[in-house]
C-alpha positions as CSV (number, residue, x, y, z in Angstrom):
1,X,91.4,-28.2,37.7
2,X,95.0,-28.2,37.9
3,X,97.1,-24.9,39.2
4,X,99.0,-25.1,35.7
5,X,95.9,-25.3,33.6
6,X,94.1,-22.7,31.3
7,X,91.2,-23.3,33.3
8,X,92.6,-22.3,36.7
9,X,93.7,-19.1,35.5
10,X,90.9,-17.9,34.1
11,X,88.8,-19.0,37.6
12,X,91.9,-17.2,39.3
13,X,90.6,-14.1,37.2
14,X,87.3,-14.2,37.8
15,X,88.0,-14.4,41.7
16,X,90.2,-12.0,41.7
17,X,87.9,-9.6,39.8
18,X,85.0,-10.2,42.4
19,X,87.3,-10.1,45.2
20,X,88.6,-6.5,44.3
21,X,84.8,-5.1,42.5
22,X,83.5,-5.7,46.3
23,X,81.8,-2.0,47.1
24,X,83.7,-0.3,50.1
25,X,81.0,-1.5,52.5
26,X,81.3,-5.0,51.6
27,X,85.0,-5.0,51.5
28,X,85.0,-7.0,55.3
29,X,83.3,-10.0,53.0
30,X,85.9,-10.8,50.8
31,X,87.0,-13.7,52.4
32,X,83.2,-14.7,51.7
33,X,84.2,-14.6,48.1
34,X,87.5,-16.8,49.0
35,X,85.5,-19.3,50.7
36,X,82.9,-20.2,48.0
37,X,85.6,-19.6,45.4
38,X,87.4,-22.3,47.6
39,X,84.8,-24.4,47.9
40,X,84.1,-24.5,44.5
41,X,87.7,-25.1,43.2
42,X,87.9,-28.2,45.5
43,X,84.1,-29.2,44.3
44,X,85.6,-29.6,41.3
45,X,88.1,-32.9,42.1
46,X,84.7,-34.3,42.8
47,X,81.8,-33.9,45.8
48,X,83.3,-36.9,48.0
49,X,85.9,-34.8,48.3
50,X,84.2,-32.3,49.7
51,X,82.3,-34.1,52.7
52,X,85.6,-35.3,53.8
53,X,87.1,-31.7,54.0
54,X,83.9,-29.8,55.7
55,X,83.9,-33.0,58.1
56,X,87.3,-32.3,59.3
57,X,86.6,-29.0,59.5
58,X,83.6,-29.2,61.5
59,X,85.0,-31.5,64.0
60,X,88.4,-29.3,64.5
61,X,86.2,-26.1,64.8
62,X,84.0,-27.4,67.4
63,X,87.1,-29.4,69.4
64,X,88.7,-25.6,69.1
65,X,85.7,-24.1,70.8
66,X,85.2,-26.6,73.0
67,X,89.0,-26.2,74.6
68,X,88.9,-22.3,73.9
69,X,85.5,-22.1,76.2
70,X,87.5,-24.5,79.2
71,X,89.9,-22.1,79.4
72,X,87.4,-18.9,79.2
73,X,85.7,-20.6,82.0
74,X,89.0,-21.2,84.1
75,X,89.9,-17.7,83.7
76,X,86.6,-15.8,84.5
77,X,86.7,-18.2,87.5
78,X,89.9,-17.8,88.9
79,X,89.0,-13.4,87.6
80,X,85.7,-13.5,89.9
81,X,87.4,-14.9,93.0
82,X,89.9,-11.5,92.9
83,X,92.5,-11.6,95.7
84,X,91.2,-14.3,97.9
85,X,92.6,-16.9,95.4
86,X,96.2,-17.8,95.9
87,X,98.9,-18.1,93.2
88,X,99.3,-21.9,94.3
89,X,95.5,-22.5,93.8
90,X,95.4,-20.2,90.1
91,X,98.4,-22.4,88.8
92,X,96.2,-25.9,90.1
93,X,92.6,-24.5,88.3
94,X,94.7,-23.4,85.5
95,X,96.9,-27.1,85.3
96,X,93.3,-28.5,85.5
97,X,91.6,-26.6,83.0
98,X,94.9,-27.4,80.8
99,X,94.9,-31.5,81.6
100,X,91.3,-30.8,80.1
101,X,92.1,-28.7,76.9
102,X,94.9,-31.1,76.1
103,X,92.4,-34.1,76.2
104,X,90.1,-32.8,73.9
105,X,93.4,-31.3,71.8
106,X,95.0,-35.2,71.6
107,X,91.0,-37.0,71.1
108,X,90.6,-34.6,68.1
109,X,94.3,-34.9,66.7
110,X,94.0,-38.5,66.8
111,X,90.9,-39.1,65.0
112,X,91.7,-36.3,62.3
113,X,95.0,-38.6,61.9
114,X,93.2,-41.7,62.0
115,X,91.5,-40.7,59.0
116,X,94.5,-40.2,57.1
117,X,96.3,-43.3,58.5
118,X,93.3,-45.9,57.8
119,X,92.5,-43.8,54.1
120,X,96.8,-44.2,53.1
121,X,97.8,-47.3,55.1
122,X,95.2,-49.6,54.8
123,X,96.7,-50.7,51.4
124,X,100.0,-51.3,52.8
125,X,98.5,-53.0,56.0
126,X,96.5,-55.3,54.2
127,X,98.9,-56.3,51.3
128,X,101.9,-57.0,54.4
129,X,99.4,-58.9,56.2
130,X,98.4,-61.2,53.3
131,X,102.0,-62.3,52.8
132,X,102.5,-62.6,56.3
133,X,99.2,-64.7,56.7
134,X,100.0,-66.3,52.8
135,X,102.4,-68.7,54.9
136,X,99.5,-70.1,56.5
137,X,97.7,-70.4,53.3
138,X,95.1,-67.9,54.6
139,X,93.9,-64.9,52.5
140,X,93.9,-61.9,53.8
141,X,91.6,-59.0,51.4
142,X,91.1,-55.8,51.8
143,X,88.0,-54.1,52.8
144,X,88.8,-50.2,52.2
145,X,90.7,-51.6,48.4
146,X,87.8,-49.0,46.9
147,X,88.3,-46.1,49.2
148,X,89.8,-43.2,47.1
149,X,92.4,-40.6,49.6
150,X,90.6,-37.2,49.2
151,X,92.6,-34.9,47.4
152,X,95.3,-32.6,49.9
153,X,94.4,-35.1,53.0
154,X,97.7,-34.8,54.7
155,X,97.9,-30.9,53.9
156,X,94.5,-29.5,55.5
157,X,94.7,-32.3,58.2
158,X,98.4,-30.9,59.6
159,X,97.3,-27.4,59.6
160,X,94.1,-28.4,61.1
161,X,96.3,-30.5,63.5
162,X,98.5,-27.2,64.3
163,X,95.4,-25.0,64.5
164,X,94.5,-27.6,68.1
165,X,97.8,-27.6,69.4
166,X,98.4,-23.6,69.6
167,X,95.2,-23.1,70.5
168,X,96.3,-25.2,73.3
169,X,99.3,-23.7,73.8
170,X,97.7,-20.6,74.2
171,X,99.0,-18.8,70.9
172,X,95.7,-17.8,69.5
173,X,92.0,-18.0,70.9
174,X,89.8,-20.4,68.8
175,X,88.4,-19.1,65.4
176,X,84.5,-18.1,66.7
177,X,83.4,-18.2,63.0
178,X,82.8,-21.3,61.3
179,X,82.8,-19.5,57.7
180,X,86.5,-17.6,58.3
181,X,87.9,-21.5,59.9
182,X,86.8,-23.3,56.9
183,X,88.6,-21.0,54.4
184,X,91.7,-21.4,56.4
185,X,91.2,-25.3,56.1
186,X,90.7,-24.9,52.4
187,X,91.6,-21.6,51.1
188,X,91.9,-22.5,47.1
189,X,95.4,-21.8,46.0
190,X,97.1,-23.8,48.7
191,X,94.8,-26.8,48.7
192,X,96.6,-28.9,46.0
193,X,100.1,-28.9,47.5
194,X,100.7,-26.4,50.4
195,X,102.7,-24.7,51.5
196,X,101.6,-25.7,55.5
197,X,101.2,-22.2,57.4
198,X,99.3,-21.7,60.5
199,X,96.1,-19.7,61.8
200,X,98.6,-17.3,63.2
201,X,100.1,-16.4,60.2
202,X,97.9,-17.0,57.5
203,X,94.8,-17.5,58.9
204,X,94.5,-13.9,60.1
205,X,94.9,-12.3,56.4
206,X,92.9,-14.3,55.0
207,X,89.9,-12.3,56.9
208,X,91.2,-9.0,56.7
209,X,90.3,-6.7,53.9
210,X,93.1,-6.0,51.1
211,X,92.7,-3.0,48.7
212,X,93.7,-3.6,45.2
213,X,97.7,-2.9,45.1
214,X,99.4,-3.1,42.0
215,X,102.7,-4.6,43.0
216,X,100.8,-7.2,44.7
217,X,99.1,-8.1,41.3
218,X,102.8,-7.3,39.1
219,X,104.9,-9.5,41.7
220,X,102.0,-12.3,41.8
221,X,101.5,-12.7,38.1
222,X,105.6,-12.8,38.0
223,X,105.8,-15.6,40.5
224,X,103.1,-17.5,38.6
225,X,104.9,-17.4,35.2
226,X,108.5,-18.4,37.1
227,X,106.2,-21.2,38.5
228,X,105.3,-22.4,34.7
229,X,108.3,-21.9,34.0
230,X,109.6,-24.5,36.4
231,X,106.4,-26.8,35.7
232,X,106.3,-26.7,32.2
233,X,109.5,-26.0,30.5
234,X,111.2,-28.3,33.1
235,X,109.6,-30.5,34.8
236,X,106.8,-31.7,32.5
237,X,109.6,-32.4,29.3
238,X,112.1,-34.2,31.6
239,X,109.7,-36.2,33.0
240,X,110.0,-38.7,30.1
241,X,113.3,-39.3,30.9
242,X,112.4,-40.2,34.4
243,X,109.6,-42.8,33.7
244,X,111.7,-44.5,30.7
245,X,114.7,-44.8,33.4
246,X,112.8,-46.3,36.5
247,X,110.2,-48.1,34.6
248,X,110.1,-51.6,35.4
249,X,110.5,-52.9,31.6
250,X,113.5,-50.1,31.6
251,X,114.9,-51.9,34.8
252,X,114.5,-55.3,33.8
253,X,116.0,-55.1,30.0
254,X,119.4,-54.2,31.9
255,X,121.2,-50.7,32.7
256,X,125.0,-49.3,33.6
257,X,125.2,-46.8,36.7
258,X,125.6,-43.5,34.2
259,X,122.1,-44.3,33.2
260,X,121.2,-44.4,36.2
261,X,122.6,-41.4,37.1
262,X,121.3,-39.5,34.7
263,X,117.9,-40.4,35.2
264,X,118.1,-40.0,38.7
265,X,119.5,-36.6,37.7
266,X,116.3,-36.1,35.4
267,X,114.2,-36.6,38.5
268,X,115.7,-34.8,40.9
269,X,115.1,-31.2,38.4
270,X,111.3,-32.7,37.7
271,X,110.7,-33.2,41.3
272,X,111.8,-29.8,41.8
273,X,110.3,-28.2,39.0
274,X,107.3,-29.4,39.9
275,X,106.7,-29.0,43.3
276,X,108.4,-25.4,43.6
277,X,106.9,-24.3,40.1
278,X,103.5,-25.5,41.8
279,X,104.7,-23.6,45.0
280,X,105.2,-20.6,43.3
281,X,101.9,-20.5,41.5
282,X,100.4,-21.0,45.0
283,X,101.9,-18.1,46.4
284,X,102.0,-15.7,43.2
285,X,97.8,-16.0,43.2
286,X,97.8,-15.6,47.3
287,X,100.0,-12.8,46.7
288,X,97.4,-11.3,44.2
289,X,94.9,-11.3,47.1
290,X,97.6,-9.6,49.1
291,X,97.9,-12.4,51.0
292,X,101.5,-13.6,52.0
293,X,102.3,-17.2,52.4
294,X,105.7,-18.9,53.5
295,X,108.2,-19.8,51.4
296,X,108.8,-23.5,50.9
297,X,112.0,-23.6,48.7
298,X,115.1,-21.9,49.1
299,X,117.5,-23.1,46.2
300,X,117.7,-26.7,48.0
301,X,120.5,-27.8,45.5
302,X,122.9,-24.9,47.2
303,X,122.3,-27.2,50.2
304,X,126.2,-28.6,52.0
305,X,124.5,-31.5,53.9
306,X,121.8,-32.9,54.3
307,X,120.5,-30.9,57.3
308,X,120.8,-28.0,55.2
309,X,118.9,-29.9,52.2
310,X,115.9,-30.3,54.5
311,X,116.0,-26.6,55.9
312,X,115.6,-25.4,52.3
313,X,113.4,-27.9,50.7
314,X,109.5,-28.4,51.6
315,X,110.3,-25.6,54.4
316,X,107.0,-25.3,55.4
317,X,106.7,-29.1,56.4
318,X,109.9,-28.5,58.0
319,X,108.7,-26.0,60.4
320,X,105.9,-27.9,61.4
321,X,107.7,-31.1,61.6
322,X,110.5,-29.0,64.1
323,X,107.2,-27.0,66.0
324,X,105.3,-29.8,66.5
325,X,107.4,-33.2,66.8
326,X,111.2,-32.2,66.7
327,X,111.2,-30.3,69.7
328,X,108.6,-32.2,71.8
329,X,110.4,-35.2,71.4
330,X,114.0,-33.9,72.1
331,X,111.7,-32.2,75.3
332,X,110.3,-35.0,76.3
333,X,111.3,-37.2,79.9
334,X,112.6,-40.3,78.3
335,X,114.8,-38.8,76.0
336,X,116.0,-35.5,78.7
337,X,116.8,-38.4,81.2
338,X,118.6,-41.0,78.9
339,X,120.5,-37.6,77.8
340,X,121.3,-37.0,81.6
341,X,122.6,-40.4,82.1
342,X,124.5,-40.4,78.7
343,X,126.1,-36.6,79.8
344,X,126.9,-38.1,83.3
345,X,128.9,-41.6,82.0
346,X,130.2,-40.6,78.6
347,X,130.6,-36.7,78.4
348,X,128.5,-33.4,77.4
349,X,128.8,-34.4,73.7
350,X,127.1,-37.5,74.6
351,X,124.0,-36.1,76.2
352,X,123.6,-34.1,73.5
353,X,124.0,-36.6,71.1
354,X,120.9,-38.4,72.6
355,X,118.0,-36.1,71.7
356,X,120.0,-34.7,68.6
357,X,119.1,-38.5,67.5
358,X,115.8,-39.7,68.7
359,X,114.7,-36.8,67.1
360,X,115.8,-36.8,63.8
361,X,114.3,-40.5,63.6
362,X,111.1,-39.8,64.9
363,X,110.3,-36.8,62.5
364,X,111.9,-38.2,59.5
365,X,110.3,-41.6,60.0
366,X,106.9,-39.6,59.9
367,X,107.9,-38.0,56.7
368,X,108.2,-40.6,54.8
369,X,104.8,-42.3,55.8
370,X,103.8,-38.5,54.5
371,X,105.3,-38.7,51.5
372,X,103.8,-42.8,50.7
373,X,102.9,-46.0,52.7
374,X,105.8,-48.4,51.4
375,X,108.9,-50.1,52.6
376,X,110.5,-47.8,50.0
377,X,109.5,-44.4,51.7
378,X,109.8,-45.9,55.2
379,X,113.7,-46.7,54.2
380,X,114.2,-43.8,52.4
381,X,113.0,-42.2,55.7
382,X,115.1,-44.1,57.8
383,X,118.0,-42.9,55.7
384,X,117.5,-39.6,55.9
385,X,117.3,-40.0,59.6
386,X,120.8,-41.4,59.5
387,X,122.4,-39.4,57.7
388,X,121.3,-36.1,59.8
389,X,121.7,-37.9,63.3
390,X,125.2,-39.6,62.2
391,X,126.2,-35.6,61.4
392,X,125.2,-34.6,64.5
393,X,127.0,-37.4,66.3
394,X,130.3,-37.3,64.0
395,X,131.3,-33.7,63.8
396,X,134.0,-33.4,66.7
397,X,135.4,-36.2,64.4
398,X,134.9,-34.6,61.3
399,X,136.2,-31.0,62.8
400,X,139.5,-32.9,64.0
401,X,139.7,-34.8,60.1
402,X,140.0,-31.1,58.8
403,X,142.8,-30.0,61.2
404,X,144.5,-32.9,60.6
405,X,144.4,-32.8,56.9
406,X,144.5,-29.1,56.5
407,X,141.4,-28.7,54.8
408,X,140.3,-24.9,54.8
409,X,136.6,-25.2,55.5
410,X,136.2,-21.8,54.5
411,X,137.1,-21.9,51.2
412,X,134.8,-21.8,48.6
413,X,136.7,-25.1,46.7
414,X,135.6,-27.3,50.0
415,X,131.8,-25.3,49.3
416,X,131.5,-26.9,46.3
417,X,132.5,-30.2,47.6
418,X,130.0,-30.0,50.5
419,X,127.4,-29.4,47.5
420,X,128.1,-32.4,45.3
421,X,128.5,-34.7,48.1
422,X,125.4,-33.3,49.5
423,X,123.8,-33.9,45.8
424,X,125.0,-37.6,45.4
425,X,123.3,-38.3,48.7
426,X,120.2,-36.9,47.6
427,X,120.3,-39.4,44.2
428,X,120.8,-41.6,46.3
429,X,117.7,-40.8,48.6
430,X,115.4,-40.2,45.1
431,X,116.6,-43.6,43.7
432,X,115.4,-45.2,47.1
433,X,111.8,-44.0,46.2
434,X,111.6,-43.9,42.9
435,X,112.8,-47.5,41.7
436,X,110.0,-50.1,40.9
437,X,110.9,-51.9,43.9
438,X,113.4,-51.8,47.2
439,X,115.6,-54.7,45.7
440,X,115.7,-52.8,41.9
441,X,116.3,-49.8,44.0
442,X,119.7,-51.4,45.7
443,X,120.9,-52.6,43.0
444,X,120.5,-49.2,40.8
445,X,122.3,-47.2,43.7
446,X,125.4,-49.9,43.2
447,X,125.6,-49.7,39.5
448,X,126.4,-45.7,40.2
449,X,129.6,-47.0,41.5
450,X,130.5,-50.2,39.6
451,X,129.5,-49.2,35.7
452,X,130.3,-46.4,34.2
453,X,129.6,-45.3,30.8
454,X,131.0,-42.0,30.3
455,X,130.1,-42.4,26.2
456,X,126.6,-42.6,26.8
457,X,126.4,-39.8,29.1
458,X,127.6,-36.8,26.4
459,X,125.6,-39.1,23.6
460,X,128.7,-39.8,21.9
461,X,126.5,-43.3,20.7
462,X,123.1,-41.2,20.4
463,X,121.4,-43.3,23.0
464,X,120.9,-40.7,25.4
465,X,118.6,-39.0,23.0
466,X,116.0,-42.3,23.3
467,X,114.9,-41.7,26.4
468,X,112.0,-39.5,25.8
469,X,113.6,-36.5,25.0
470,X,115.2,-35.6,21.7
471,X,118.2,-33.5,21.0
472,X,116.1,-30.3,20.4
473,X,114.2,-31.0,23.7
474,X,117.7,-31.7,25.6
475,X,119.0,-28.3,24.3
476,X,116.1,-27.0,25.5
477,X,116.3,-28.6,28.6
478,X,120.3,-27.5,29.3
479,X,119.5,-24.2,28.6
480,X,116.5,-23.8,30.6
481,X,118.5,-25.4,33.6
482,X,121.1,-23.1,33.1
483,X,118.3,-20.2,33.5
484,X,117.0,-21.4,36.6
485,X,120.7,-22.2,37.6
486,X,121.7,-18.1,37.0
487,X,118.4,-17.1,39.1
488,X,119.1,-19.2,41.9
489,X,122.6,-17.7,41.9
490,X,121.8,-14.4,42.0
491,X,119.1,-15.0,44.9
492,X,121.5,-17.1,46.6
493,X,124.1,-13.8,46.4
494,X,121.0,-12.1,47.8
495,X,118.9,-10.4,44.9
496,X,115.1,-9.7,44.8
497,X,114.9,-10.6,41.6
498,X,111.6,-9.1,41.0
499,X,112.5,-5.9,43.3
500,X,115.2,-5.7,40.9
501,X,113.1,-6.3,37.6
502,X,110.8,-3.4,39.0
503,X,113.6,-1.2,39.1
504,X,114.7,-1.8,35.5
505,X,113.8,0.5,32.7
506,X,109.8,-0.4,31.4
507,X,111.0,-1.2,28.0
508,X,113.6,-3.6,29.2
509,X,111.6,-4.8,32.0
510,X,108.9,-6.1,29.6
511,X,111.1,-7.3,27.1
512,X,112.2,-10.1,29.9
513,X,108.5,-10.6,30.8
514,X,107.6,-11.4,27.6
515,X,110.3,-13.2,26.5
516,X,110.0,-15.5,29.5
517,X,106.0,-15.7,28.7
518,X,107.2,-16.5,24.9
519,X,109.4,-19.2,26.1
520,X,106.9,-20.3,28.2
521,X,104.3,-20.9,25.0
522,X,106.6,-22.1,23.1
523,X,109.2,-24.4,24.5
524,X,106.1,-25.2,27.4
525,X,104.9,-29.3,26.9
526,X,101.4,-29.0,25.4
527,X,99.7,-29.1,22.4
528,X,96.2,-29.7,21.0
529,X,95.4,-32.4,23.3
530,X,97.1,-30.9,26.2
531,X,96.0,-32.1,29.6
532,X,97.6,-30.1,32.6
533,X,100.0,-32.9,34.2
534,X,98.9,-33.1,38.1
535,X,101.8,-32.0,40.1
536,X,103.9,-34.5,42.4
537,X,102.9,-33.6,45.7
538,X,99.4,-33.4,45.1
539,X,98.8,-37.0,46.2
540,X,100.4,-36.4,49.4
């Protein structure tokens, strides 16, 4: 059951309807009804699934209670000897109890991430080690070839993983209910794809009662047709533009850079379609249920650097990424004391430059093995990394360059070139994971820059029109960019677009509801043997 099926709304429904019916004394057990609703939706991908998700969540909820009951016990202790403790011997039972906690925190983290590693490396591993091994004509198989990665693994395993750490930080106490921890781990609508939130946040509404609100239903349902929109209308028709471009026959019959540009142009509005068209229809049905979960886009393609790209794109593994690695490892001795002896011989830019680097590596190393175990997402990784750290590193230079050119950096001319530079070094990032191969992948990023075919590009020879996507579809497709292009404007100016729709005469207001529904059912790729594409970021 896909989140852009027929059949996900009408189970969305059915919830919901249950959800709200609850009589006022049952109200405190809705999140009952969110639980087996949540179970069920997941029992649907299949029941192996499941044992893989209740075991992670039995094992994080009993490691939680296990550290939340060390550090009960360390304060009732330190409580019951009153004043005849002194501060020096509170901060030594505390340190202990906290050597303890964090233990248990790293023995848990490890083998929830083991799980993951073993279940989306061991393909990689194995198929390296058989070349390496291949030299001395020895064959190397795989044992786990037939292991299946459970839908969502990375997704409930990082906020499971976040859960430990501020519970070890002190944050939150541990979740004493078994019931109310499992629905954070799986609660239904954020399962497939995120977005990552944390017990503190989310974890809390999902247990409280919520009265039926009708703006929470009006701005849900218009979140989840902007999020078919997005899926649908976009990034389900131009994705046959995409796989005819980096297809491997595609690749290997021969190609000019604009081709390649425009295919890496096709997949840069699929990949965002899809993920925050799936996004959207995550948090328009949480919404529904009055419950409010973090944004994960903010109009990415506004970005002026790459920085900037990866504050407003997959913003919830962002945060995480900057809570839970960035800042430990900038924190952390080696880096603080190759930083001091970098400040002290070349300058305070210097020191600075030192954790404003390891950093940067570190996390976006990590998210590419997220995002897929190859060479191609560990480079693609590695070049995100450079690009961010070499920023950090170069802008005394680059703030000097402007003075000495007069470039105004306020204007909005210098904008606009901070956003297609930023853009061609995302295309170039996109080509790096989505060629058939690291070498095709190279070599596609140079033709960009050696062969140009400006003829084929406004389809002057008709070729453009081949790819998938007919000349009524690319109409289609300009036009519905252009839409999403005007929205994204207008909430980049600031706008609430659906505060602002509410405030809008009823007829008009429906008028654009429908017509965006109509559009929706009409221009939407389906037909009679429709079958909901899965969405992007579901396998991660």
């Amino acid at each position: 059951m896909t989140l852009n099926s027929l059949a996900f709304l009408a189970f969305l429904a059915i919830v919901l309807i249950v959800y709200y019916a609850l009589p006022k004394k049952l109200k405190k057990y809705q999140w009952v009804v969110l639980l087996i609703a949540s179970y069920g939706f997941y029992l649907s991908s299949g029941i192996t699934n499941v044992l893989f998700i209740m075991s992670t969540t039995v094992f994080t909820f009993a490691s939680g209670l296990f550290m939340q009951r060390i550090r009960d016990k360390q304060q009732s202790y330190v409580r019951s000897l009153g004043d005849s403790i002194t501060k020096e011997e509170k901060r030594e039972y505390k340190k202990i109890a906290n050597k303890k906690i964090h233990t248990i925190q790293v023995i848990t983290a490890l083998v929830n991430l083991g799980v993951l590693i073993i279940l989306k490396c061991h393909g990689f591993l194995f198929y390296n080690l058989d070349k390496l091994f291949s030299l001395f004509k020895w064959d190397v198989s795989d044992p786990l070839m037939n292991l299946i990665v459970p839908l969502c693994l990375s997704y409930y395993t990082f906020n499971s993983i976040g859960y430990l750490i501020d519970i070890g930080r002190g944050k939150h106490a541990a979740e004493r209910n078994i019931g109310k921890f499992a629905l954070f781990v799986s609660f239904f609508p954020s399962i497939v794809q995120g977005p990552l939130f944390r017990y503190c946040d989310v974890g809390v509404q999902l247990t409280q009662e919520h009265k039926l609100n009708y703006d929470n239903i009006k701005y849900g349902a218009q979140l989840i047709l902007w999020g078919f929109f997005k899926k649908l209308v976009i990034a389900d028709r131009i994705s046959a533009i995409t796989a005819h471009v980096f297809s491997a026959d595609f690749v290997a019959g021969g190609y000019n850079g604009t081709q390649v540009f425009f295919g890496v142009l096709a997949y840069s509005f699929q990949i965002y379609g899809d993920f925050s068209g799936g996004t959207d229809i995550t948090r328009g049905a949480a919404q529904m249920m009055g419950i409010d979960l973090p944004l994960n886009f903010e109009r990415p393609f506004f970005a002026t650097s790459m920085a900037d790209f990866w504050r407003r794109w997959h913003m919830s593994l962002g945060a995480w990424m900057r809570e839970f690695v960035f800042y430990p490892v900038m924190l952390c001795k080696p880096v603080t004391n190759l930083s001091k002896k970098f400040r002290k011989k070349f300058g305070p830019h210097a020191g600075k430059i030192v954790p404003s680097v390891a950093a940067p590596f570190v996390v976006f190393f990590l998210i590419g093995i997220w995002h897929g175990i190859t060479w191609q997402y560990v480079t693609n990784g590695l070049y995100n990394a450079i690009l961010i750290s070499s920023t950090v590193a170069l802008t005394p230079a680059y703030n000097k360059l402007a003075k000495v050119l007069h470039v105004n950096t306020e204007a909005f001319s210098f904008r606009i070139f901070q956003m297609l530079r930023t853009f061609m070094l995302l295309c170039i990032s996109r080509i790096i994971v989505k060629a058939p191969s690291l070498t095709d992948a190279f070599a596609m990023i140079k033709s960009m820059f050696t062969s140009i075919d400006l003829g084929f590009l406004f389809g002057s020879d008709g070729e453009i029109f081949t790819y998938g996507v007919d000349q009524q579809g690319m109409i289609i497709l300009i036009a519905a960019i252009l839409l999403l292009f005007v929205i994204s404007t207008l909430q980049e100016s600031g706008m609430k677009i659906r505060e602002s729709l509410s405030r809008q005469n009823l007829i008009f207001r429906w008028f654009l509801i429908l017509l965006l529904l109509t559009v929706v059912l009409v221009f939407g790729v389906y037909g009679p043997e429709f079958d909901a594409s899965s969405f992007i970021y579901g396998k991660f």
